[in-house]
C-alpha positions in Angstrom: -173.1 -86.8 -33.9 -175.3 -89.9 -32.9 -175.3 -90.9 -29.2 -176.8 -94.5 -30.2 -177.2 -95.5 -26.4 -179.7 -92.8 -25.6 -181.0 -92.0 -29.4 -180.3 -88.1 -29.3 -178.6 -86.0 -31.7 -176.4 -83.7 -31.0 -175.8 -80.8 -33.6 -173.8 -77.5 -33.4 -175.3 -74.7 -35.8 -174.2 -72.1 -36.8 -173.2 -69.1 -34.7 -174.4 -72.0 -31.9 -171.7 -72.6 -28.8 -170.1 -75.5 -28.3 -172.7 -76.5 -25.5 -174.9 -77.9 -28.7 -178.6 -79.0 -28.6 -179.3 -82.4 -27.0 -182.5 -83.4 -28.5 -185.0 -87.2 -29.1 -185.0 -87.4 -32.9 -188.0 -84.6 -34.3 -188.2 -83.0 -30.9 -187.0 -79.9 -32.5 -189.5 -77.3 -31.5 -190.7 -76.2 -27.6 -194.0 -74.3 -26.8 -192.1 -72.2 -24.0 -189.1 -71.4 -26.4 -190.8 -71.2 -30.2 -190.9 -68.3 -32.3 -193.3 -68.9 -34.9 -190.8 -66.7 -37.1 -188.1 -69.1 -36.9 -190.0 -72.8 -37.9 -189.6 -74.5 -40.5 -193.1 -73.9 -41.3 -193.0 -70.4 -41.4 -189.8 -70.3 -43.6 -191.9 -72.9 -46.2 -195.0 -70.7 -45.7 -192.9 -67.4 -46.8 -190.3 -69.4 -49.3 -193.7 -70.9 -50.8 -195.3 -67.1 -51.0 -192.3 -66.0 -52.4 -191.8 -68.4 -55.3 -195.9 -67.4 -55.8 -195.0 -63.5 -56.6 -192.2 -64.7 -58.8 -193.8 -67.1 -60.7 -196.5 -64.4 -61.1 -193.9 -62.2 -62.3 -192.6 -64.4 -64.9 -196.3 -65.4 -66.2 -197.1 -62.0 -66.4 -195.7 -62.6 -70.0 -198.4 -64.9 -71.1 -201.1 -62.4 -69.0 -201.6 -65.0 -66.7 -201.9 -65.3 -62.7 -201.1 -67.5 -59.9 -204.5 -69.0 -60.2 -204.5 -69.5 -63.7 -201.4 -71.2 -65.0 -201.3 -74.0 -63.3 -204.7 -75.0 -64.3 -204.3 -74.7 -67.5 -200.9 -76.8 -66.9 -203.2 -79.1 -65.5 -205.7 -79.6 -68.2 -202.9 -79.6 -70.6 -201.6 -83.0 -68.7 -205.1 -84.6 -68.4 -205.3 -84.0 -65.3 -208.7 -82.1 -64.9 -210.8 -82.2 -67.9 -213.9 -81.0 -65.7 -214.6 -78.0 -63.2 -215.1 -80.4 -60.6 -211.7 -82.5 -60.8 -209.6 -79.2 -61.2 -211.2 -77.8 -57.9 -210.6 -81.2 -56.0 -206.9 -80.9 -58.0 -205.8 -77.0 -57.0 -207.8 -77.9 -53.3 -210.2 -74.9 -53.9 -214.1 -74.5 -54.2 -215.9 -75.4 -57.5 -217.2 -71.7 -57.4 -213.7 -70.3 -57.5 -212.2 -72.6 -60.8 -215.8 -72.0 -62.2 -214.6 -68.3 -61.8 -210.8 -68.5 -63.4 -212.3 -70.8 -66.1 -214.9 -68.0 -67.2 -211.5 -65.9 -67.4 -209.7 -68.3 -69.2 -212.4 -68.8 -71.6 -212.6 -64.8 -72.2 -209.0 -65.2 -73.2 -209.1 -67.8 -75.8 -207.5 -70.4 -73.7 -209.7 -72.8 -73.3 -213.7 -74.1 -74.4 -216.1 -75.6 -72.6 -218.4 -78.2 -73.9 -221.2 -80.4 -72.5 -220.3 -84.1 -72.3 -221.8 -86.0 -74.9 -222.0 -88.7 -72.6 -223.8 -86.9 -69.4 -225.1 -83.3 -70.3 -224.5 -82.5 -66.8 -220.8 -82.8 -66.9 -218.9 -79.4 -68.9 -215.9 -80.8 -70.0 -212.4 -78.2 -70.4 -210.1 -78.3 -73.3 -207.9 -76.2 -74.2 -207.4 -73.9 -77.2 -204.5 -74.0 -79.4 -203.8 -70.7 -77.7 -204.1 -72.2 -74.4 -201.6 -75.3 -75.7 -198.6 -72.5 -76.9 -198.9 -70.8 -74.1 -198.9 -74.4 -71.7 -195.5 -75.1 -73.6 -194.1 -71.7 -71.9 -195.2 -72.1 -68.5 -192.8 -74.8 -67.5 -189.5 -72.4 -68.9 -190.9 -69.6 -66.5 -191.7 -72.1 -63.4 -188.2 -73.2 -63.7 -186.6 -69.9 -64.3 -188.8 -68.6 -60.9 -187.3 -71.3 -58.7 -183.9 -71.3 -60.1 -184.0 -67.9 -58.8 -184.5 -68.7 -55.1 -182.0 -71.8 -55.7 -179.3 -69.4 -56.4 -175.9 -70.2 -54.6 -177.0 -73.3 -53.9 -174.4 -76.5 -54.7 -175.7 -79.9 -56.7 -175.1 -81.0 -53.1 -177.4 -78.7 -51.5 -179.7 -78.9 -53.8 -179.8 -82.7 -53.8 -179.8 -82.2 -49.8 -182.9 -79.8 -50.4 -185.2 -82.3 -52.0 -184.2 -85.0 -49.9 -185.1 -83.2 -46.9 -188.4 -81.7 -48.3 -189.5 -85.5 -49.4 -188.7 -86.7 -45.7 -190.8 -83.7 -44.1 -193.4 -84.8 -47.1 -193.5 -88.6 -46.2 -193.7 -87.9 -42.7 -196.2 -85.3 -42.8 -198.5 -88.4 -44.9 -197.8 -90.8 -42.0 -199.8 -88.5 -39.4 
């Protein structure tokens, strides 16, 4: 309930007493009372490594990894066509994608060629290998979090993203 003369919320949680938590809206958290293990953060942080090892699992198929589905997803989508905008894309060093692309490449996934425009710039396309398997990743990403969405109700699911696009949009206004 919304006490609208003082702006604090007042929830009851479950297995909470009656007494409820008084708090200003998104003072949730209090350096003398936090336990890291119960934030939201650290539920996203485990949820988020969780999803990791079963999206792994499920592109074990396809003999790929964490690190190298989605940028192949991502060169599939035109969405980075050199090393350089797929580093600045997965937020990881050039030397890394440089890395997974040599593995990629050793798997018939994808070529690299030299820009006919700029020979400094390698530019990434994928194979027709590297396109069949790109049509399979999306059925195992969905089947991965459709796992860890089990139980849930449209509602809560519709509740979910909701909340998770609020915690987005205010983490962007910081």
């Amino acid at each position: 309930m919304v006490n609208k003369s003082h702006n604090t919320t007042q929830e009851n949680f479950p297995g909470q007493s009656d007494k409820g938590l008084s708090r200003t809206s998104g003072e949730f958290y209090h350096g003398q009372s936090c336990k890291p293990e119960d934030t939201i953060g650290f539920m996203i942080r485990t949820l988020h490594l969780s999803l990791i090892k079963t999206i792994d699992l499920q592109m074990q198929e396809h003999d790929l990894t964490a690190m190298q589905w989605r940028p192949l997803l991502l060169i599939s989508k035109g969405k980075g066509d050199t090393a350089a905008l797929l580093a600045k894309e997965i937020e990881t060093d050039t030397g890394a994608v440089t890395r997974m692309l040599d593995r990629l490449e050793s798997k018939g996934l994808l070529i690299r060629s030299r820009s006919k425009l700029d020979r400094r710039v390698v530019n990434l396309e994928l194979t027709d290998e590297g396109h069949r398997i790109c049509a399979q990743i999306p059925f195992g990403l969905c089947k991965a979090i459709n796992h860890h969405l089990q139980g849930f109700s449209q509602h809560d699911f519709d509740l979910l993203k909701d909340l998770l696009r609020r915690m987005i949009i205010n983490g962007a206004s910081s």
